[in-house]
Gaussian input, Z-matrix of N, CA and C with variables (Angstrom, degrees):
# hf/3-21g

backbone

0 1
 N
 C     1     B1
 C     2     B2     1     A1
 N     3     B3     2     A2     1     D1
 C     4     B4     3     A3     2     D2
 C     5     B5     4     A4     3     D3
 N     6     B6     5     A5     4     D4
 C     7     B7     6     A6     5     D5
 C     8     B8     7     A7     6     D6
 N     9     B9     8     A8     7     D7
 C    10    B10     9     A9     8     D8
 C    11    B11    10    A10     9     D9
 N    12    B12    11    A11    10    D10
 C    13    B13    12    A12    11    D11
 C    14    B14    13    A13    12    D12
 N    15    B15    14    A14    13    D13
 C    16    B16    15    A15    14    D14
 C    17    B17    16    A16    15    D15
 N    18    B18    17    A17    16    D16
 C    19    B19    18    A18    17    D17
 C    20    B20    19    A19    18    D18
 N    21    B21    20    A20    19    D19
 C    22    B22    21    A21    20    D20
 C    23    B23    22    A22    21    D21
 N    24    B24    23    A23    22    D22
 C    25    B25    24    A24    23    D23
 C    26    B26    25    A25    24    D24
 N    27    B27    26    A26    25    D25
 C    28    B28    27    A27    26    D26
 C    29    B29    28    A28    27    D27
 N    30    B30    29    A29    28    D28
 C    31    B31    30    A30    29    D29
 C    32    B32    31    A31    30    D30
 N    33    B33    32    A32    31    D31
 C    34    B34    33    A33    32    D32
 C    35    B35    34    A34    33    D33
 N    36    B36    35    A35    34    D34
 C    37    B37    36    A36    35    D35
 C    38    B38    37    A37    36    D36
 N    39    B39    38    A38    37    D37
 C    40    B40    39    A39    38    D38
 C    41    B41    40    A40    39    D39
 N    42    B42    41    A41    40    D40
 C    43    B43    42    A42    41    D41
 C    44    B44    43    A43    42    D42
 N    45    B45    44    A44    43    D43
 C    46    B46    45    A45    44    D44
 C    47    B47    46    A46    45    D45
 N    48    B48    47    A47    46    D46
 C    49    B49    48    A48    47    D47
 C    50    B50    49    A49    48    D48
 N    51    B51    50    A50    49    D49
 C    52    B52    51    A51    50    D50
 C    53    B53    52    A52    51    D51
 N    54    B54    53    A53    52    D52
 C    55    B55    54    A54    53    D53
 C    56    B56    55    A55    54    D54
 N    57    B57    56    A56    55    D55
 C    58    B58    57    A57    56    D56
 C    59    B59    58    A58    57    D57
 N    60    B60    59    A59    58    D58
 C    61    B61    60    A60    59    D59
 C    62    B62    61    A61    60    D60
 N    63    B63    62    A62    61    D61
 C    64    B64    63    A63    62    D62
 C    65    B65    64    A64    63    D63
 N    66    B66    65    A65    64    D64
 C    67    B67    66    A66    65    D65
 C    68    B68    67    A67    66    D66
 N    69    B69    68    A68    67    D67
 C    70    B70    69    A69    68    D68
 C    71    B71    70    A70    69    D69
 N    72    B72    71    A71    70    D70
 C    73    B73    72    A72    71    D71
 C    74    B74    73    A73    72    D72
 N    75    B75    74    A74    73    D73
 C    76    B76    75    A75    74    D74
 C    77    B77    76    A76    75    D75
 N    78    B78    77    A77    76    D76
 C    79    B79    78    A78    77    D77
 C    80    B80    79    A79    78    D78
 N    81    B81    80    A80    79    D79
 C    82    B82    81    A81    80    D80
 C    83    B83    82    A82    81    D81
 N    84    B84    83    A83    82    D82
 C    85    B85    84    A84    83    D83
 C    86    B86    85    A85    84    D84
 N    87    B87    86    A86    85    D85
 C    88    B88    87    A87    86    D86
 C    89    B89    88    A88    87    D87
 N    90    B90    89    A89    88    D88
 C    91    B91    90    A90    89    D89
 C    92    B92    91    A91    90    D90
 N    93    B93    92    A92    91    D91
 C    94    B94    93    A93    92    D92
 C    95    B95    94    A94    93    D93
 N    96    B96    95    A95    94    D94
 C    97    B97    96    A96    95    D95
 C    98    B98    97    A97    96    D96
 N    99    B99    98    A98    97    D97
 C   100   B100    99    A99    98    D98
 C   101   B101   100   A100    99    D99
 N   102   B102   101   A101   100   D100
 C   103   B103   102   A102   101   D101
 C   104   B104   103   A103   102   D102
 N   105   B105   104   A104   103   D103
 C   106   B106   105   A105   104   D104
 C   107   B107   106   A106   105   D105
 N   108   B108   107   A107   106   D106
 C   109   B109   108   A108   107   D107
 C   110   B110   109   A109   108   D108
 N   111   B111   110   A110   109   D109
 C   112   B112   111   A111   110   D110
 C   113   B113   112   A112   111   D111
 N   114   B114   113   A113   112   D112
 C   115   B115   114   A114   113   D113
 C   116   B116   115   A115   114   D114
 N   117   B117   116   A116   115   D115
 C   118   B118   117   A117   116   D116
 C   119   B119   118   A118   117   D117
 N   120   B120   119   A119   118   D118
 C   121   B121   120   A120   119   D119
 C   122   B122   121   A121   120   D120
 N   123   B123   122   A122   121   D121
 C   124   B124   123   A123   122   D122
 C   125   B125   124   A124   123   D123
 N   126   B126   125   A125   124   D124
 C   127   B127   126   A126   125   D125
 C   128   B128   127   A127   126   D126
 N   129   B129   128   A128   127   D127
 C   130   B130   129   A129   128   D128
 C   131   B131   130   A130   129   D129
 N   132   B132   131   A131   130   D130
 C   133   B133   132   A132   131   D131
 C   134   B134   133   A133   132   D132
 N   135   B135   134   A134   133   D133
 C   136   B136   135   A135   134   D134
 C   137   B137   136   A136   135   D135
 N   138   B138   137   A137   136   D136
 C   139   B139   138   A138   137   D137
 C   140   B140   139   A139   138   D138
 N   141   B141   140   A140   139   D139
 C   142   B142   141   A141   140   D140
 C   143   B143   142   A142   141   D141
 N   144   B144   143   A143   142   D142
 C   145   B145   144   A144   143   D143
 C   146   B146   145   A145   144   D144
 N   147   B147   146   A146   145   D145
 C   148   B148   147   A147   146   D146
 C   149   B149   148   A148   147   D147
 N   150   B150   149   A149   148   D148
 C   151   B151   150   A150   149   D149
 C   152   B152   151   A151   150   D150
 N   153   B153   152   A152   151   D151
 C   154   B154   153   A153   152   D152
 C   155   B155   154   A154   153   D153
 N   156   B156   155   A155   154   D154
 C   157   B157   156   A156   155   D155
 C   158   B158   157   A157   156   D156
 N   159   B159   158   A158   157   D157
 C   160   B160   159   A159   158   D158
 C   161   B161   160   A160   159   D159
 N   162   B162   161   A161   160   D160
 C   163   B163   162   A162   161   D161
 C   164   B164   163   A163   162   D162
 N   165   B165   164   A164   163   D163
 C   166   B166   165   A165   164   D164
 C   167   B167   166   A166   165   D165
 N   168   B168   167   A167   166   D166
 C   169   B169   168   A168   167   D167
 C   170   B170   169   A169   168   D168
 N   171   B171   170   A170   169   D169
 C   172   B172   171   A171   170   D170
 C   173   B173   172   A172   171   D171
 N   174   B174   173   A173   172   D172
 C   175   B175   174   A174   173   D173
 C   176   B176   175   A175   174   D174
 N   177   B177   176   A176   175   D175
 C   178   B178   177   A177   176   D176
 C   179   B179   178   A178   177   D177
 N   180   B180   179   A179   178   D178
 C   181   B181   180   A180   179   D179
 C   182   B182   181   A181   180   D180
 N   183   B183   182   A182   181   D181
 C   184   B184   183   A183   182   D182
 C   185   B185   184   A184   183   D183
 N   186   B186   185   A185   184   D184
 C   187   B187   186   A186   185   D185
 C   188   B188   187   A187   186   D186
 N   189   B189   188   A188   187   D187
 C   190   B190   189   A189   188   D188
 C   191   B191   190   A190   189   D189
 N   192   B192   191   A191   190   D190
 C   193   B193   192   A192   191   D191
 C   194   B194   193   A193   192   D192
 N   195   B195   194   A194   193   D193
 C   196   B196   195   A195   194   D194
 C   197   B197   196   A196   195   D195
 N   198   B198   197   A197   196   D196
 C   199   B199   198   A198   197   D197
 C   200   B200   199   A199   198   D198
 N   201   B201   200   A200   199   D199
 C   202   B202   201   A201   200   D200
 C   203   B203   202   A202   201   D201
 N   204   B204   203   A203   202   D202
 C   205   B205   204   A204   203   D203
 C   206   B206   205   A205   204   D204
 N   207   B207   206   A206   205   D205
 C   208   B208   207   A207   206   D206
 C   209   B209   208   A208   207   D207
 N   210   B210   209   A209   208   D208
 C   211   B211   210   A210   209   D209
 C   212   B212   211   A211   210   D210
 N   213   B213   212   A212   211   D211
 C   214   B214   213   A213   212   D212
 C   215   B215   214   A214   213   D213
 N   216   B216   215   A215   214   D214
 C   217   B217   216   A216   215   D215
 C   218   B218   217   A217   216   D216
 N   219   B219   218   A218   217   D217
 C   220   B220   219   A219   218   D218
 C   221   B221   220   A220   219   D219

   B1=1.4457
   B2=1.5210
   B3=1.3945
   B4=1.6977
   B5=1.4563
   B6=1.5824
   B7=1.4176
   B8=1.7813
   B9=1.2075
   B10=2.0252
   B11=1.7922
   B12=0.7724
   B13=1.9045
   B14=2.0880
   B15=1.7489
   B16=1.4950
   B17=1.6887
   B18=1.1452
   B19=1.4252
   B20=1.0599
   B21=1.4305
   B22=1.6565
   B23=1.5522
   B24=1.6082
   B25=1.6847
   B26=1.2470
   B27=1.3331
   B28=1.9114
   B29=1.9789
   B30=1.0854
   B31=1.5842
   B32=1.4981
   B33=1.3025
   B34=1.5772
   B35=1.5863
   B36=1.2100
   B37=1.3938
   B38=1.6001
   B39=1.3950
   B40=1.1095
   B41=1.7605
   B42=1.5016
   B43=1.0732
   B44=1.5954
   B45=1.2384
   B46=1.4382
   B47=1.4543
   B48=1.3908
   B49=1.4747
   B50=1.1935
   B51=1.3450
   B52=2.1675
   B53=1.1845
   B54=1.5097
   B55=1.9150
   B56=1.3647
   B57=1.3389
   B58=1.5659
   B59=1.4015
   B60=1.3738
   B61=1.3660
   B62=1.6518
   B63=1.4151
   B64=1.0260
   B65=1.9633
   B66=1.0960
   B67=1.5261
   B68=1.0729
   B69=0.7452
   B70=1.5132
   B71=2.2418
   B72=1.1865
   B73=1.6720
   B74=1.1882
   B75=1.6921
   B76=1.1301
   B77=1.6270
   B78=1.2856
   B79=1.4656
   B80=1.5266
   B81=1.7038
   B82=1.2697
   B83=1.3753
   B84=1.7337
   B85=1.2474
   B86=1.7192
   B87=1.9159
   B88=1.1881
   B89=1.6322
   B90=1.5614
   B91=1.0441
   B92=2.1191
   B93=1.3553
   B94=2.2413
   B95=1.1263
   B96=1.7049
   B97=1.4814
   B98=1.0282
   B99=1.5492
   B100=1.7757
   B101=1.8244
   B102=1.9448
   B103=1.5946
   B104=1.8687
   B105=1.3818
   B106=1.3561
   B107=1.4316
   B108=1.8391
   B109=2.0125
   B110=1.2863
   B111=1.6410
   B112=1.7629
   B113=1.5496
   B114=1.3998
   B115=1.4146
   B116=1.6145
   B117=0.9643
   B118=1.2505
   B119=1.2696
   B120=1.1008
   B121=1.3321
   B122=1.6863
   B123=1.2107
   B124=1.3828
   B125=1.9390
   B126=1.0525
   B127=1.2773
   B128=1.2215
   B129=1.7819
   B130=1.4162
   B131=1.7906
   B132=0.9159
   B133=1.8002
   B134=1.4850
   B135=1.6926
   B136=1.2475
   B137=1.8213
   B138=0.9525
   B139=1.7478
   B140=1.8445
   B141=1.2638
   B142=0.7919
   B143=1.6793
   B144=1.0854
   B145=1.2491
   B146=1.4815
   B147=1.3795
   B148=1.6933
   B149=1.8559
   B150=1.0124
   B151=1.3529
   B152=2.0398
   B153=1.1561
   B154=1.7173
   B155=1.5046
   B156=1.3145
   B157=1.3642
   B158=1.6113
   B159=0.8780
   B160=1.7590
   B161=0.9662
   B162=1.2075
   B163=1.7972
   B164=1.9967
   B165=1.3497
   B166=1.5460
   B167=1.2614
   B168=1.4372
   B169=1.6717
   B170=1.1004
   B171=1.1996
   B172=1.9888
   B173=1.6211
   B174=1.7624
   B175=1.8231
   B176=1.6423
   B177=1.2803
   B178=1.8858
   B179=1.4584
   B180=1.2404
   B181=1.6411
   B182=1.5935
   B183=1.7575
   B184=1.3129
   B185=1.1342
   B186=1.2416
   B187=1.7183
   B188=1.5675
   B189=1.4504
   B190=1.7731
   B191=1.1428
   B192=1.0734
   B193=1.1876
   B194=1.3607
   B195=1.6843
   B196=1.4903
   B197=1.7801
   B198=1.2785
   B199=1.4428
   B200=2.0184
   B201=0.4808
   B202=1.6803
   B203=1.2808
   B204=1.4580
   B205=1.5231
   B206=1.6707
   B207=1.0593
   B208=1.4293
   B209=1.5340
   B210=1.0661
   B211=1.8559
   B212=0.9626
   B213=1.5617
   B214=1.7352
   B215=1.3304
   B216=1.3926
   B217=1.6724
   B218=1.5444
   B219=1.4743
   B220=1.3125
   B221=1.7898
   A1=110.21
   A2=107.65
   A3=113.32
   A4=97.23
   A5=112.88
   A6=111.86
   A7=128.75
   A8=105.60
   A9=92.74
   A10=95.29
   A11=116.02
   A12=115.00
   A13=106.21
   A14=92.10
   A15=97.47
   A16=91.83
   A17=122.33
   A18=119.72
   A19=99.16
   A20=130.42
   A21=126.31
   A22=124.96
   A23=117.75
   A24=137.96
   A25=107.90
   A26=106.66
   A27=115.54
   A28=102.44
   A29=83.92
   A30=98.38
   A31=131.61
   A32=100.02
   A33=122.92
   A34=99.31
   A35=123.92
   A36=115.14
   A37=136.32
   A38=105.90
   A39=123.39
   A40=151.14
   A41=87.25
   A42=110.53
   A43=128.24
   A44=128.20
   A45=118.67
   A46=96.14
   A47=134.17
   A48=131.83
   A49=111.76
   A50=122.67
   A51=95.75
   A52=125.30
   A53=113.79
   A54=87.06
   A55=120.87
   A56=113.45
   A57=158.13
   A58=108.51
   A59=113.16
   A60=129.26
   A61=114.92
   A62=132.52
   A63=149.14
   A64=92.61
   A65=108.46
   A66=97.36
   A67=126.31
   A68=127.75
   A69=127.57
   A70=112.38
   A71=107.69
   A72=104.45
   A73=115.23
   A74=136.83
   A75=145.15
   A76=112.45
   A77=117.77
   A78=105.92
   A79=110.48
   A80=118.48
   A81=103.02
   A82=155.59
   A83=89.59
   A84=123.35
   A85=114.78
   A86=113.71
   A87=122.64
   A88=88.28
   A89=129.06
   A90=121.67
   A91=103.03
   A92=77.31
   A93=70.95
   A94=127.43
   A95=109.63
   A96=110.01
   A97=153.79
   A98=93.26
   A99=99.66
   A100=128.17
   A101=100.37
   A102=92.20
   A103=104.58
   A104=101.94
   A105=148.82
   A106=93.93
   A107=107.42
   A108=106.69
   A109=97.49
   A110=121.98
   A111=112.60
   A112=116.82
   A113=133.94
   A114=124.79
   A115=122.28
   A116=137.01
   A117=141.77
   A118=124.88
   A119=136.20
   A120=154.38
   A121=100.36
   A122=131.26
   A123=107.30
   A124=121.17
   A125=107.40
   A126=127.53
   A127=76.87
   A128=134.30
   A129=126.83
   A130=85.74
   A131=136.72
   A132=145.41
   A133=96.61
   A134=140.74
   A135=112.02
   A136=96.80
   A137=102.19
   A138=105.95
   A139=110.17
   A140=110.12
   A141=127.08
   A142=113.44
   A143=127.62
   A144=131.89
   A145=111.24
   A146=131.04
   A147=146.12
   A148=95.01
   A149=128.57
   A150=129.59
   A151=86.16
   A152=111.71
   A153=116.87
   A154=80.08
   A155=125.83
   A156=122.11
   A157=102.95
   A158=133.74
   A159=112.38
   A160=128.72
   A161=124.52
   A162=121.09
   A163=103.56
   A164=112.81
   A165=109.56
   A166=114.86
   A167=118.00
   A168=132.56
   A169=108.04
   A170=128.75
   A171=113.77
   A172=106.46
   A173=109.10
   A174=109.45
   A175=84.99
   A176=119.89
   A177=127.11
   A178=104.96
   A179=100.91
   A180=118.48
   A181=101.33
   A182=108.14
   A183=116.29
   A184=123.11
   A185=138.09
   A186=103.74
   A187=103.38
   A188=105.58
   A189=116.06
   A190=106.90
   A191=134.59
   A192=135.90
   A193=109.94
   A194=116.91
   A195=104.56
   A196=108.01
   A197=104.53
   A198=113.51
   A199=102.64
   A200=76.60
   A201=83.20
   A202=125.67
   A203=115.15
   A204=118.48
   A205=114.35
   A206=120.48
   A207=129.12
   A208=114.39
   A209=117.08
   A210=136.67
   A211=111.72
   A212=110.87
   A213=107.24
   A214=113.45
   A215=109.65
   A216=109.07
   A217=115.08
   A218=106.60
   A219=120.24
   A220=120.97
   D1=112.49
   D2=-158.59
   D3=-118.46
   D4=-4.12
   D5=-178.90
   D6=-80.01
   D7=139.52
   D8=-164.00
   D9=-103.16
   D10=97.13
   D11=-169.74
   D12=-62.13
   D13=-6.49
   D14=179.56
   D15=-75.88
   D16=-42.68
   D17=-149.24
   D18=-106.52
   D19=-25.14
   D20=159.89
   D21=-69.71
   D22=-9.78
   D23=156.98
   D24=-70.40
   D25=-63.88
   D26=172.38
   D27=-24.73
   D28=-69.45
   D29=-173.57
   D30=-48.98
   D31=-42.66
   D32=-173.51
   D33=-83.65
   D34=-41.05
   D35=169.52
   D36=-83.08
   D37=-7.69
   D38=-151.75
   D39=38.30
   D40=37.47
   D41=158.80
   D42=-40.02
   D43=165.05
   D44=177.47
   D45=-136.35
   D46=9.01
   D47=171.93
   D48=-143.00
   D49=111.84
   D50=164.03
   D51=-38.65
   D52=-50.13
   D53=172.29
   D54=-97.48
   D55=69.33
   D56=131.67
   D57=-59.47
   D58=-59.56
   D59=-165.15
   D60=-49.65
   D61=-51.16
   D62=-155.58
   D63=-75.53
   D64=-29.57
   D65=170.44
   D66=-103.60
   D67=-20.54
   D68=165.74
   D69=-79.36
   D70=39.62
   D71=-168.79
   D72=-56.13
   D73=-40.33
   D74=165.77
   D75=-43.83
   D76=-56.73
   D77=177.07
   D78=-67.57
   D79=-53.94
   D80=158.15
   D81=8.72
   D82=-77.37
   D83=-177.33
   D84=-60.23
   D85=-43.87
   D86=-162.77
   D87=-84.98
   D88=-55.14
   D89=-162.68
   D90=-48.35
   D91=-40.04
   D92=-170.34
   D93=-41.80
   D94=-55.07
   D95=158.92
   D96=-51.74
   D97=-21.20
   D98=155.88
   D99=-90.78
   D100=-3.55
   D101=162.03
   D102=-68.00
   D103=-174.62
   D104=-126.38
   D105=-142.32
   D106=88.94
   D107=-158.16
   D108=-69.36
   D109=-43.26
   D110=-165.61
   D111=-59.58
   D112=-5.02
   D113=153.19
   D114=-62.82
   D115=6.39
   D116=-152.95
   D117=-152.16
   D118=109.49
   D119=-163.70
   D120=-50.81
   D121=151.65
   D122=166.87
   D123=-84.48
   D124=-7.55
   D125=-153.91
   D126=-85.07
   D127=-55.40
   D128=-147.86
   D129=-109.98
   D130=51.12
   D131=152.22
   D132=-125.19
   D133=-28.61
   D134=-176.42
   D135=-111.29
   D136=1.93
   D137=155.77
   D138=-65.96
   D139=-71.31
   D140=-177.11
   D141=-56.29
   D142=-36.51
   D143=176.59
   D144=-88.86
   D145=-15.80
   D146=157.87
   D147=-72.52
   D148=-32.41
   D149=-152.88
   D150=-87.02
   D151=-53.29
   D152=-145.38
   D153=-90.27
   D154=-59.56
   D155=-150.66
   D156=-99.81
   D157=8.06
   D158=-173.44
   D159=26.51
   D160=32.66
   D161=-153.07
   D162=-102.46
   D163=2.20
   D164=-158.95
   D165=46.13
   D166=54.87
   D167=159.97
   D168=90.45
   D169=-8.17
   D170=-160.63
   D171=-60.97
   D172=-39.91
   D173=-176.76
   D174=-55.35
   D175=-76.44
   D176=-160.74
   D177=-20.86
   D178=-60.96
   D179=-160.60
   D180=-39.62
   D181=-73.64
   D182=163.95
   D183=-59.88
   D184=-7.05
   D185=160.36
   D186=-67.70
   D187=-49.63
   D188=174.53
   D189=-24.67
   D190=-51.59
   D191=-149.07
   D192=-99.82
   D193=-25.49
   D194=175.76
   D195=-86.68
   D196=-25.26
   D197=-170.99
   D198=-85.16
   D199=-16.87
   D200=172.90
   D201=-32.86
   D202=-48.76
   D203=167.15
   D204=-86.60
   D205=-5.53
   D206=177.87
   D207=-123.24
   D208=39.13
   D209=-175.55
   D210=-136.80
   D211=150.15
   D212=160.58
   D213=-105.63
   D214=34.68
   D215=164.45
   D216=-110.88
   D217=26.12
   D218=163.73
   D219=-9.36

């Protein structure tokens, strides 16, 4: 897994900084669920989702939870 979901967000939103990211959470947020979880380490999706959202996991939890039957973090 060679993919950086920091720098593949950068991209997809068109951002011009990663910490860009933390303000814009709403677009964020919608774009995430429509990535593609098996590029991504899980370790660096609740990094990354601790990083944008501060939320103490609640975004993580739910992606977990929608991607769950279509993941291999079963």
């Amino acid at each position: 897994m060679d993919r950086d979901i920091f720098v593949d967000m950068k991209i997809e939103t068109g951002c011009a900084y990663i910490s860009d990211l933390p303000y814009i959470k709403e677009i964020v947020k919608k774009k995430l669920f429509e990535f593609p979880f098996d590029l991504y380490s899980k370790e660096q999706l609740q990094e990354f989702c601790d990083y944008v959202f501060r939320d103490n996991g609640a975004v993580y939890q739910s992606l977990m939870m929608k991607y769950r039957k279509n993941s291999k973090y079963n």
